[in-house]
VOGU-150558 format. One record per atom (N, C-alpha, C, CB): residue number from 1; residue in one letter; chain; atom name; x, y, z. Coordinates in pm, 1 decimal, always signed. Atoms other than C-alpha are relative to their C-alpha. Glycine has a CB too. Example, Ala and Ser with C-alpha at 12.3 -4.5 7.8 and 13.67 -1.06 7.14 Angstrom:
% residues 2
[nulo 1,"a","A","N",[+89.0,-119.0,+0.0]]
[nulo 1,"a","A","CA",[+1230.0,-450.0,+780.0]]
[nulo 1,"a","A","C",[+90.0,+120.0,+0.0]]
[nulo 1,"a","A","CB",[-99.2,+2.7,+124.6]]
[nulo 2,"s","A","N",[-82.0,-119.0,-6.0]]
[nulo 2,"s","A","CA",[+1367.0,-106.0,+714.0]]
[nulo 2,"s","A","C",[-77.0,+109.0,+73.0]]
[nulo 2,"s","A","CB",[+41.4,+46.2,-141.5]]
***
This chain:
% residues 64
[nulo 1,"x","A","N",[+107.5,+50.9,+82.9]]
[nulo 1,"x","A","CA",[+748.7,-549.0,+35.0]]
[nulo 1,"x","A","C",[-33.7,+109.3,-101.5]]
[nulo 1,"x","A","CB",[-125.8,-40.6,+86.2]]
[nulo 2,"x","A","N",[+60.4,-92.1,+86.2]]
[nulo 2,"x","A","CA",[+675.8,-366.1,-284.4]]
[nulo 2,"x","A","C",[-157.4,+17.8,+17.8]]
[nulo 2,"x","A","CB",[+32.3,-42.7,-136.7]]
[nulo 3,"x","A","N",[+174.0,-25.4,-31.8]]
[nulo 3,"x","A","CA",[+339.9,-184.4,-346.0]]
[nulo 3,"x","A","C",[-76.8,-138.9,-93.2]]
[nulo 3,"x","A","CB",[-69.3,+198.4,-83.7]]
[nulo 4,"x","A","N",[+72.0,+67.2,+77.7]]
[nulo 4,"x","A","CA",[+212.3,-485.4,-593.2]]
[nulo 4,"x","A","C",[+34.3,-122.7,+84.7]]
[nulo 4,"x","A","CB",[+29.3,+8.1,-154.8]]
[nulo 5,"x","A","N",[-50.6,+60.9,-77.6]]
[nulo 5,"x","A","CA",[+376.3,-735.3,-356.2]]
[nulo 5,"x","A","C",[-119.2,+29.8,+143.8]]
[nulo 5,"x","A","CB",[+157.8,+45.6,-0.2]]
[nulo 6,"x","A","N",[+80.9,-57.1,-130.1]]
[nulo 6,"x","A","CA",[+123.9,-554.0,-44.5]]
[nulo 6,"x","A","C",[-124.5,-40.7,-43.9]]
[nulo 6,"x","A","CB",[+5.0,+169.5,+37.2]]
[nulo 7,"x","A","N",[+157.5,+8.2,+64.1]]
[nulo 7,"x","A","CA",[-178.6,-558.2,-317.5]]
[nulo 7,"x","A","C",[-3.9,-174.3,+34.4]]
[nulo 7,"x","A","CB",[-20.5,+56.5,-214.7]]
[nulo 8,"x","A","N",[-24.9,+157.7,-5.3]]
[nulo 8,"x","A","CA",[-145.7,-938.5,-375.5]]
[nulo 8,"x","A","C",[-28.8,-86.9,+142.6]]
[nulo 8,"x","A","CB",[+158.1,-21.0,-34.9]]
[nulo 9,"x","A","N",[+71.2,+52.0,-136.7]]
[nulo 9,"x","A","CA",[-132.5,-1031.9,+30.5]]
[nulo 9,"x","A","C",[-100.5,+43.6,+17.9]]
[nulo 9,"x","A","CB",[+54.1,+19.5,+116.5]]
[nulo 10,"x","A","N",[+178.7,-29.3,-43.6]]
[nulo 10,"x","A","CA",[-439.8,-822.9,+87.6]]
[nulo 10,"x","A","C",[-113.7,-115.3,-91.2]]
[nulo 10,"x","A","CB",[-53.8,+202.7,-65.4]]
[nulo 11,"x","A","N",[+45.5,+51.5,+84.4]]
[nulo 11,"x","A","CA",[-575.8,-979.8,-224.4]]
[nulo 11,"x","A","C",[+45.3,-204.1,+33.8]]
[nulo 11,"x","A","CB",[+60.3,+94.4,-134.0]]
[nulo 12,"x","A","N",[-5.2,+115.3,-71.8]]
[nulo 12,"x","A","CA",[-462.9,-1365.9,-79.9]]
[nulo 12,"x","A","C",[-83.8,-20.1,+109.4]]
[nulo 12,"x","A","CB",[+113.2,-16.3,+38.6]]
[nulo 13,"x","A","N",[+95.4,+17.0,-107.6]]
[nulo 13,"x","A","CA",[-607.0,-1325.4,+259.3]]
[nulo 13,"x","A","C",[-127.5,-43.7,-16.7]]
[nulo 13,"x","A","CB",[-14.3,+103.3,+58.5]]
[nulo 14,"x","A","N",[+138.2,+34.4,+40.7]]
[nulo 14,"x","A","CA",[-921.2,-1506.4,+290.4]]
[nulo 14,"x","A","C",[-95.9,+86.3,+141.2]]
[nulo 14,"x","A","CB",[-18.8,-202.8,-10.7]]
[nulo 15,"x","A","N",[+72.9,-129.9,-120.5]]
[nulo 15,"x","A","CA",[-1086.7,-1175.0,+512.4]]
[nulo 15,"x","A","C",[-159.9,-81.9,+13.5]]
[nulo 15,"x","A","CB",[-22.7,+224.7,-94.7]]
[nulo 16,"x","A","N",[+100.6,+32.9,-26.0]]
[nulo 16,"x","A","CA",[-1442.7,-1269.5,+678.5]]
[nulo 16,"x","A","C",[-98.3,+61.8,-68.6]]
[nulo 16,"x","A","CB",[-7.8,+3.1,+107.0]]
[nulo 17,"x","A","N",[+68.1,-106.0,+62.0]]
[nulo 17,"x","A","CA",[-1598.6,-936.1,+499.1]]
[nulo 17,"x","A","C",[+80.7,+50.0,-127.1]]
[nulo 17,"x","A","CB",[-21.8,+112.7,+103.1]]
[nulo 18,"x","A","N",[-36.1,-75.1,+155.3]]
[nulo 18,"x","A","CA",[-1545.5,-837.8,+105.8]]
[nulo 18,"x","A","C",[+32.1,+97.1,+55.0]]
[nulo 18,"x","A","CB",[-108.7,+31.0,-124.3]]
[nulo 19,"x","A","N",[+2.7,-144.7,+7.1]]
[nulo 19,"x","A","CA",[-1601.0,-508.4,+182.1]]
[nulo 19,"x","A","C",[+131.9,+86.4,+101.0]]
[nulo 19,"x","A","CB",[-161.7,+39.6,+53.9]]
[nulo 20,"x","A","N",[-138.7,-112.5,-83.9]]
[nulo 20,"x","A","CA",[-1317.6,-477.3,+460.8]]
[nulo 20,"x","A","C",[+114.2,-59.7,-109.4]]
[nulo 20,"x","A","CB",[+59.6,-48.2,+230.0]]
[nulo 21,"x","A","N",[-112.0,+6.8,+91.5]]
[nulo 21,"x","A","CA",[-1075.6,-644.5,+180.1]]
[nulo 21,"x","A","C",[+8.2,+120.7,-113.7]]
[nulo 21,"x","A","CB",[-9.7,-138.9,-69.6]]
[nulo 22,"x","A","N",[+11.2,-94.8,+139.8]]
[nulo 22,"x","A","CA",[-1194.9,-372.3,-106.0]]
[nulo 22,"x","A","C",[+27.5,+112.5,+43.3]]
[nulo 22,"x","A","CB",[-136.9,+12.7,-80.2]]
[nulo 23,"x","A","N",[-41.8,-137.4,-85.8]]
[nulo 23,"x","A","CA",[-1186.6,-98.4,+142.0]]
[nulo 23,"x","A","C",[+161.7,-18.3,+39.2]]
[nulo 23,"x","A","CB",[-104.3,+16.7,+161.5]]
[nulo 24,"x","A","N",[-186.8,-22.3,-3.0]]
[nulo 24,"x","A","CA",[-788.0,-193.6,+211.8]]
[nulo 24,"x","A","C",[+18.4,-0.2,-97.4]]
[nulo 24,"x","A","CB",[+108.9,-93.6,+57.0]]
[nulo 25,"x","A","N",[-67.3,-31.6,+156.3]]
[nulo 25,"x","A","CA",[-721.6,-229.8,-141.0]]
[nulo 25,"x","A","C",[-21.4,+146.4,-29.4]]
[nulo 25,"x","A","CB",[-78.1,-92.4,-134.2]]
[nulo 26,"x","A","N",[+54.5,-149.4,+59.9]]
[nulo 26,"x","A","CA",[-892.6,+114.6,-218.2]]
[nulo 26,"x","A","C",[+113.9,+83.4,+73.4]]
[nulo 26,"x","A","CB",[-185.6,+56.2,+52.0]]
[nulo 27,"x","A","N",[-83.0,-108.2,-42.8]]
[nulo 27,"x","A","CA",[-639.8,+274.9,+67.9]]
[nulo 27,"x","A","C",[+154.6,-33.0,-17.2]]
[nulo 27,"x","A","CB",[-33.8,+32.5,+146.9]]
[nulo 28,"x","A","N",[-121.8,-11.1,-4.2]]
[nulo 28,"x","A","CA",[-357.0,+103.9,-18.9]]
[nulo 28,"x","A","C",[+20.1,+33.4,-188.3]]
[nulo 28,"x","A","CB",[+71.4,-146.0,+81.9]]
[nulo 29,"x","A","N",[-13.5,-88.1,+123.6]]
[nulo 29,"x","A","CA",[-430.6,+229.1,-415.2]]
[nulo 29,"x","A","C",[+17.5,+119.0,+68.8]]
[nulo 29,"x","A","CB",[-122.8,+3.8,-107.8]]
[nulo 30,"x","A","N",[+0.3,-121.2,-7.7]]
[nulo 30,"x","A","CA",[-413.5,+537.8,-300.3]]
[nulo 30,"x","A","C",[+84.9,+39.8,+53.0]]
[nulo 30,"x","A","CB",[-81.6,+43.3,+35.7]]
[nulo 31,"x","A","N",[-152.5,-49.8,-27.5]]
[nulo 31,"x","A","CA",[-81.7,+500.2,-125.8]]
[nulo 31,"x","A","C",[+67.3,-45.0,-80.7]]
[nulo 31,"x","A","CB",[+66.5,-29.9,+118.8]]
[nulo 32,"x","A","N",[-92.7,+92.9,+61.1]]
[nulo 32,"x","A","CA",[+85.2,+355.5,-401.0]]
[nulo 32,"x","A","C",[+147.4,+108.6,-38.4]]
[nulo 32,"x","A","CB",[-86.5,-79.7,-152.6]]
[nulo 33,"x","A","N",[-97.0,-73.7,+57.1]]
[nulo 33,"x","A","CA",[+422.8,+499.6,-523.8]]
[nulo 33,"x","A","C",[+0.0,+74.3,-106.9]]
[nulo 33,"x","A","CB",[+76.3,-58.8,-16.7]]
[nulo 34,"x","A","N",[+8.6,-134.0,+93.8]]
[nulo 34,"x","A","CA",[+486.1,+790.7,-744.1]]
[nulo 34,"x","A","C",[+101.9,-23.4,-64.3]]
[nulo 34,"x","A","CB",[+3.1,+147.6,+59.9]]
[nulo 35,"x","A","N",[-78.2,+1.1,+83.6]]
[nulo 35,"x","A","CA",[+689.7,+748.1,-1076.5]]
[nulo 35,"x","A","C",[+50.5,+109.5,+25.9]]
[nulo 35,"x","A","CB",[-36.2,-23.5,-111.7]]
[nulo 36,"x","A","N",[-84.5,-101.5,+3.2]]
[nulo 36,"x","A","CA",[+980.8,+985.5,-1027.2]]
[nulo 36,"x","A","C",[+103.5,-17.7,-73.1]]
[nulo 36,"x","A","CB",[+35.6,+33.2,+107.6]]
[nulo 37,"x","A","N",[-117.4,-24.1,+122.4]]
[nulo 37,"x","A","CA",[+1241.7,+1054.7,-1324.0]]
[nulo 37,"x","A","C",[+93.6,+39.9,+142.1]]
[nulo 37,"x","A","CB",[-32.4,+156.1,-160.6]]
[nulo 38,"x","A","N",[-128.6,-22.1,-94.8]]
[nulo 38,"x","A","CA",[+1608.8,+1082.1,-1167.0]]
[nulo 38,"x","A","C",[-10.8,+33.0,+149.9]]
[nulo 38,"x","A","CB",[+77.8,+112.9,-53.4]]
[nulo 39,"x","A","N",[-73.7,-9.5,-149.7]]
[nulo 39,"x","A","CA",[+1551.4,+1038.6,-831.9]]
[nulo 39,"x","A","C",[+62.5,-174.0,+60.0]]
[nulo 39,"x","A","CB",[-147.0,+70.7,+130.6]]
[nulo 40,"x","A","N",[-63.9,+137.5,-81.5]]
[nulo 40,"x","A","CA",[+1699.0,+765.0,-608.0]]
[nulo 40,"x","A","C",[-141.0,-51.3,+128.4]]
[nulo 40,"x","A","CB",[+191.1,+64.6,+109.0]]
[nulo 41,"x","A","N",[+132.2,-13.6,-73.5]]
[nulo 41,"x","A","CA",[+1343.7,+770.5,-385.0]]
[nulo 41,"x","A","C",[-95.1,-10.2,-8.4]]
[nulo 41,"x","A","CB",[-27.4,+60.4,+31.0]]
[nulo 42,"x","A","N",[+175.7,+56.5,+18.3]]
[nulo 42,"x","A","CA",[+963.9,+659.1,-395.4]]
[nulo 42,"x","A","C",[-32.9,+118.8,+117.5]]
[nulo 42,"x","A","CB",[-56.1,-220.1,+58.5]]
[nulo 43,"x","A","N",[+75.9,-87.6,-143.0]]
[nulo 43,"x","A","CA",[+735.8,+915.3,-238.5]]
[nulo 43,"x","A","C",[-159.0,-78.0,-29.5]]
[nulo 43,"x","A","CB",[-7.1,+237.4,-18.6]]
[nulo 44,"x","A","N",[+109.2,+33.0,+4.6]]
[nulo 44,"x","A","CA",[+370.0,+812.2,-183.9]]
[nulo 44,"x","A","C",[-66.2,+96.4,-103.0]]
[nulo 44,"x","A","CB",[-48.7,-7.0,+127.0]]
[nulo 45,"x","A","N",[+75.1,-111.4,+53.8]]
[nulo 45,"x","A","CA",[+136.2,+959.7,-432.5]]
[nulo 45,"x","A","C",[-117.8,+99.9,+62.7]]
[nulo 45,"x","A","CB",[-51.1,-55.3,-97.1]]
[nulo 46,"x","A","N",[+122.3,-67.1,-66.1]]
[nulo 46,"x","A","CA",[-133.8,+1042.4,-195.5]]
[nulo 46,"x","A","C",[+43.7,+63.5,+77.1]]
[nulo 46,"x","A","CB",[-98.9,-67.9,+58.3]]
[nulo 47,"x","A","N",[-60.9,-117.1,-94.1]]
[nulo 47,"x","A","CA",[+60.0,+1207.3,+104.8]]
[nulo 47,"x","A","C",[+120.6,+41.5,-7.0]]
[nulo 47,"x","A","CB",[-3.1,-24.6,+124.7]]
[nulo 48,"x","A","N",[-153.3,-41.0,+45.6]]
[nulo 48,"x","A","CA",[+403.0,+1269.8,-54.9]]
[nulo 48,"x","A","C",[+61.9,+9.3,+66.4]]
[nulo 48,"x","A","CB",[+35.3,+94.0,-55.4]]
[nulo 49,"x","A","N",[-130.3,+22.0,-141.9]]
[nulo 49,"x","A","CA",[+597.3,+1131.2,+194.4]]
[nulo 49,"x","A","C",[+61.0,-115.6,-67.9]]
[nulo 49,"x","A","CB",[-63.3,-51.9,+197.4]]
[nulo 50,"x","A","N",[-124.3,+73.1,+2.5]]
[nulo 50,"x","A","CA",[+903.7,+908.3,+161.7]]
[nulo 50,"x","A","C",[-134.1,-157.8,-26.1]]
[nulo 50,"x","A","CB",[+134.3,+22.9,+184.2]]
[nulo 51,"x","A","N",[+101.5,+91.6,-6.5]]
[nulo 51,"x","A","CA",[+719.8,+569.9,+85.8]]
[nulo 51,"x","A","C",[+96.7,-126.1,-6.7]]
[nulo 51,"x","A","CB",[-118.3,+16.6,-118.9]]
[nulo 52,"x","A","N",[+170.4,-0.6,-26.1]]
[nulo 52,"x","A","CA",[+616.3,+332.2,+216.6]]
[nulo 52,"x","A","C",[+13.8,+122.5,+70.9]]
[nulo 52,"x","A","CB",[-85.9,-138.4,+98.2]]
[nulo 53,"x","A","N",[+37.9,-110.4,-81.9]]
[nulo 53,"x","A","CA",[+434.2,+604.8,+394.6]]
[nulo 53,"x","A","C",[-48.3,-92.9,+150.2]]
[nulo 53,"x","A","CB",[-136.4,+102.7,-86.4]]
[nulo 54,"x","A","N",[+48.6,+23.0,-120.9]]
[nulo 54,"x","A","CA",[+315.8,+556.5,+764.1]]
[nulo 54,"x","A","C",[-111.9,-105.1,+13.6]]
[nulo 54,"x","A","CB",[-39.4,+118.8,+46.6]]
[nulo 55,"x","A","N",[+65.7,+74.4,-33.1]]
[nulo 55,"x","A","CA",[-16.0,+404.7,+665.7]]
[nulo 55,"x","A","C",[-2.1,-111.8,-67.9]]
[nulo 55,"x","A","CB",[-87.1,+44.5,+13.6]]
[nulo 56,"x","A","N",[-43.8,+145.9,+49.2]]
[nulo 56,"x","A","CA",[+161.2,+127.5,+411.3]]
[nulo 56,"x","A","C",[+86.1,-44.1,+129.0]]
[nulo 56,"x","A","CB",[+100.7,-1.5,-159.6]]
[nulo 57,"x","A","N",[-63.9,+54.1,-119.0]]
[nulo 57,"x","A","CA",[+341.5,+82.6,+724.8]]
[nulo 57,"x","A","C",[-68.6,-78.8,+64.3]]
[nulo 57,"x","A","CB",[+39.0,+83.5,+83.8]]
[nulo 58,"x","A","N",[+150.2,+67.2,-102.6]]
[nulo 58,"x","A","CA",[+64.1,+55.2,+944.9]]
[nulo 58,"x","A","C",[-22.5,-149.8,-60.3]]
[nulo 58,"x","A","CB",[-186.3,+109.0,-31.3]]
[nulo 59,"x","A","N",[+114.9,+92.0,+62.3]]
[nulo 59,"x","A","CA",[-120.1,-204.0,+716.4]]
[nulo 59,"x","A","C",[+111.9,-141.7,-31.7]]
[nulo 59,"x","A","CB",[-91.3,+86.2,-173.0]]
[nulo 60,"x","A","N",[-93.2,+76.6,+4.1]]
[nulo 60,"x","A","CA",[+231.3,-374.7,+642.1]]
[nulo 60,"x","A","C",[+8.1,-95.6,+118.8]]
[nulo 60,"x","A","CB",[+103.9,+73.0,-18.2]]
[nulo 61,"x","A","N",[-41.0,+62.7,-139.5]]
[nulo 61,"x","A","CA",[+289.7,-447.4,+1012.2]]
[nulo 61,"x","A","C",[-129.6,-81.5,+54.3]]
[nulo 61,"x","A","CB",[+46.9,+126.7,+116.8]]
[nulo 62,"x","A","N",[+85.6,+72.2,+8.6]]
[nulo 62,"x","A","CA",[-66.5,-582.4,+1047.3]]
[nulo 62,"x","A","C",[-6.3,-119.2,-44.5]]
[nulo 62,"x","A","CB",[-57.9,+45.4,-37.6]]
[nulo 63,"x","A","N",[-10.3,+84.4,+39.8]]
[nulo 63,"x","A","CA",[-12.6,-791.8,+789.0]]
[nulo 63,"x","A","C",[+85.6,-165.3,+32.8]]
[nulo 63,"x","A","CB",[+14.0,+63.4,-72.4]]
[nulo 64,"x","A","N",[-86.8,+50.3,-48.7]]
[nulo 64,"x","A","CA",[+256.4,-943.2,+917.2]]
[nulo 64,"x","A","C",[+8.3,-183.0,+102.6]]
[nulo 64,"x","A","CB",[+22.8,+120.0,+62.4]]
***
């Protein structure tokens, strides 16, 4: 699932509480991917790990 592809399901879901939908959007902005010139790889911008990172994982597999 791309990162705008992840935004979008959060943003579908019809959640019981705004505030827990705005609060996942806010952490999954903040994992979004990092424009990188010549590489072959996405790292997260927020914890510069291989991306997805652990907690687009997390929130992925939730989704699910």
């Amino acid at each position: 699932m791309t990162h705008e592809e992840l935004l979008a399901r959060i943003d579908d879901q019809e959640f019981a509480y705004d505030n827990l939908a705005r609060s996942l959007m806010a952490v999954v902005e903040l994992h979004k991917p990092e424009e990188q010139e010549h590489k072959q790889y996405e790292k997260c911008w927020n914890c510069n790990l291989l991306y997805p990172c652990p907690t687009i994982q997390a929130i992925e597999k939730e989704l699910k």
